[in-house]
VMD Tcl script that draws the C-alpha trace (Angstrom):
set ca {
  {146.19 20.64 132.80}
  {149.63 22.24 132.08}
  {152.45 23.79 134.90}
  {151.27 26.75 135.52}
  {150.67 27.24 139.29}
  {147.07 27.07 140.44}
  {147.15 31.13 141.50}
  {148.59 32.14 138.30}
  {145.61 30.01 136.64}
  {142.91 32.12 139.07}
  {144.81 35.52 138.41}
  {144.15 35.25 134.02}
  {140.68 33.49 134.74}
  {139.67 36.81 137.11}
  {141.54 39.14 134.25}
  {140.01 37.00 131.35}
  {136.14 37.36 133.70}
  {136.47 40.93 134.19}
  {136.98 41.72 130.34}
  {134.10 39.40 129.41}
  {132.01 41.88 131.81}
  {133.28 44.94 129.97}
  {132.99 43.70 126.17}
  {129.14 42.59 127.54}
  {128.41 46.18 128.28}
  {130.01 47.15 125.10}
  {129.00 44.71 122.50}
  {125.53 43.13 124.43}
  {125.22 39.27 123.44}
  {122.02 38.59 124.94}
  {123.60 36.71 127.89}
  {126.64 34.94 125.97}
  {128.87 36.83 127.18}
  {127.88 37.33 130.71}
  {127.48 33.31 131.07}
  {130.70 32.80 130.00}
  {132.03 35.96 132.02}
  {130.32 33.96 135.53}
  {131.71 30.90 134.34}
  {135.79 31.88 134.20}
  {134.82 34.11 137.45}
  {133.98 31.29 139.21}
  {136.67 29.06 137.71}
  {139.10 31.60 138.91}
  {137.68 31.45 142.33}
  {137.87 27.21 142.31}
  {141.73 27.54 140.93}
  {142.66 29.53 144.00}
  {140.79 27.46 146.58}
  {143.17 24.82 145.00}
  {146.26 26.25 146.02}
  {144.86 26.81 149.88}
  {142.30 28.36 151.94}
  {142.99 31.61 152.33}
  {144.13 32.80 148.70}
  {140.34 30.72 147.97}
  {138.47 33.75 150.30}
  {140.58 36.58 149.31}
  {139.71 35.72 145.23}
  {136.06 35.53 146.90}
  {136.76 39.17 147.98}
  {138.18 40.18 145.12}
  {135.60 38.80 142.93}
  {132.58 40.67 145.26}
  {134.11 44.06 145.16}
  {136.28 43.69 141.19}
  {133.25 42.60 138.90}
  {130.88 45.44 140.53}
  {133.32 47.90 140.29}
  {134.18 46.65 136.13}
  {130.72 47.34 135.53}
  {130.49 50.31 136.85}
  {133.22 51.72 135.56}
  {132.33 49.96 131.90}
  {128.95 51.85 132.05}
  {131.06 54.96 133.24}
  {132.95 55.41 129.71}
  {130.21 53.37 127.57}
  {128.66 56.72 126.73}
  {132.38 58.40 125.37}
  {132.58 55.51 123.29}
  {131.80 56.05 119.17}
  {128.88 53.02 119.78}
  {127.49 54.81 123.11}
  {127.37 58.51 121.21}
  {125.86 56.16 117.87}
  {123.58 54.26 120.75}
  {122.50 57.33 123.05}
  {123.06 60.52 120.50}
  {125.07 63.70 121.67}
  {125.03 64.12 125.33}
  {123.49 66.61 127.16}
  {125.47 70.38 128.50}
  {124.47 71.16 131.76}
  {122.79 74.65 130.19}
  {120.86 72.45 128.08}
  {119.79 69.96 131.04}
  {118.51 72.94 132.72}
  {114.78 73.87 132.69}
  {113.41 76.37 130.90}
  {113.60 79.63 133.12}
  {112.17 82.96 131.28}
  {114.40 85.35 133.76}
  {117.81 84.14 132.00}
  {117.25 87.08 129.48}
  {117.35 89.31 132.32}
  {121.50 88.98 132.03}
  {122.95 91.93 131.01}
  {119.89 94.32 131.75}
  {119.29 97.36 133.55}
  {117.25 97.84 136.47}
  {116.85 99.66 139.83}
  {116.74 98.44 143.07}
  {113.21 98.54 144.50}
  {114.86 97.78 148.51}
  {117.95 97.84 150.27}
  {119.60 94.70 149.48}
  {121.87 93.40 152.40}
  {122.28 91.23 149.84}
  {118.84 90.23 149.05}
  {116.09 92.36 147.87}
  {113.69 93.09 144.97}
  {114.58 95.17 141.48}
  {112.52 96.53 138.86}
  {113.82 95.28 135.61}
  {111.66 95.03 132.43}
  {108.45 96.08 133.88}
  {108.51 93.58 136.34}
  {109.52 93.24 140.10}
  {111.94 90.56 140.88}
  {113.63 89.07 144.10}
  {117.36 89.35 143.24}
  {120.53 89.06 145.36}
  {123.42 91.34 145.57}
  {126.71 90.74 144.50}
  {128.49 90.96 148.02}
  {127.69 94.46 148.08}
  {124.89 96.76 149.58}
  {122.55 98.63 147.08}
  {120.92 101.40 148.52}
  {116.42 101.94 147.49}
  {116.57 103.50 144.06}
  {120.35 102.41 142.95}
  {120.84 101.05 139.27}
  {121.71 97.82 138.78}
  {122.52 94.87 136.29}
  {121.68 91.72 136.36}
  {124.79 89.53 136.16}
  {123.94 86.02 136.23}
  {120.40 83.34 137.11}
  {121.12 80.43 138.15}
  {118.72 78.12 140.20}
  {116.01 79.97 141.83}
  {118.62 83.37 142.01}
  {118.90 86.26 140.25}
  {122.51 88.19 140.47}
  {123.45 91.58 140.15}
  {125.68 94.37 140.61}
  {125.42 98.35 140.65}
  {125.59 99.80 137.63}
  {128.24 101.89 136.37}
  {127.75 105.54 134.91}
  {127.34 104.16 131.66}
  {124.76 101.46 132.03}
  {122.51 103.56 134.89}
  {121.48 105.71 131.65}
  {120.20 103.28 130.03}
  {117.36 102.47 133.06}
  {113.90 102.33 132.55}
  {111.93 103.74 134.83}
  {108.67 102.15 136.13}
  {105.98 103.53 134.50}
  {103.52 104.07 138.05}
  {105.83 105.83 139.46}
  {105.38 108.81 136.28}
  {102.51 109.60 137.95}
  {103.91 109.99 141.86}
  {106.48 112.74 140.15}
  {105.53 116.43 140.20}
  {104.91 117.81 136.48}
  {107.84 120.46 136.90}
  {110.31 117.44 137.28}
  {109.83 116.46 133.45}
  {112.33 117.77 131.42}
  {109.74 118.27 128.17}
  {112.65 119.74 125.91}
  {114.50 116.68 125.65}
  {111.45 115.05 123.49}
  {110.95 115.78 120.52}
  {108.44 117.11 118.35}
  {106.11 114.27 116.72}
  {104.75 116.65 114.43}
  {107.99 117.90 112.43}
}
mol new
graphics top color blue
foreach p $ca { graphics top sphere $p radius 0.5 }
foreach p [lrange $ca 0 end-1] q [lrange $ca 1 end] { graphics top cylinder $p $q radius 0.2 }
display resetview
């Protein structure tokens, strides 16, 4: 062959193996490339049983726990490449991976608290009665709140300040529980002019 030393031989063949792996993932060949990656992977492996015994098993090593972990990490960064994004399209956000879930347009609503929530409970937001959870602090039966964030199966809020407990809407069944003196009939106004 030529003089270079029968581990320096089994150190490019593994190098020169490993890189026919990756360009396989990257540029597929039908099998041309993976043949030829097995076959300089295995050379590798012959050139350091030449030189003794025990660099022979530890290129056997090398070679069970190097080629997995090429491919992996080939199919890793395939995707970031300009072929995988041409190959697979734009990938995913996590928001957009996420299903469907009508109660994210509860964020930034208005609501009162239907229980004591030490932290969970239910609110009234929209017309509707909802399970939420508190924001690490106790809302008292009748409290304003705002829902801050859903995510998962949870719904997140916080009391209300001043500004946003104005803008609650109460639940229409309970107009009819309130005594008719409690209606403040001078703030409407008058439909007919």
């Amino acid at each position: 062959m030529s003089g270079l030393d029968p581990l320096t031989w089994a150190i490019v063949l593994m190098l020169v193996g490993c890189a026919l792996v990756v360009l396989e993932v990257f540029l597929p060949s039908g099998g041309l490339l993976s043949f030829l990656s097995a076959i300089t992977i295995v050379g590798s492996v012959v050139m350091a049983f030449r030189r003794d015994l025990t660099t022979g098993l530890g290129f056997m090593v090398i070679t069970v726990i190097a080629v997995p972990l090429t491919v992996a990490l080939a199919f890793k960064y395939w995707p970031h490449t300009p072929m995988g994004k041409a190959f697979l399209g734009e990938l995913a956000t996590s928001d957009e991976m996420l299903p469907e879930d009508p109660r994210r347009e509860l964020v930034g609503r208005v609501g009162v608290a239907k229980s004591k929530m030490l932290p969970a409970g239910s609110i009234f937001i929209d017309g509707h009665l909802v399970d939420a959870v508190s924001q690490g602090v106790a809302i008292e039966v009748g409290q304003p709140i705002v829902v801050v964030e859903v995510k998962s199966n949870r719904v997140m809020v916080r009391p209300a300040d001043e500004e946003e407990a104005r803008n609650v809407a109460e639940d229409p069944r309970e107009l009819f529980s309130k005594p008719i003196d409690e209606f403040d009939f001078d703030s409407f106004e008058d439909p007919l002019g």
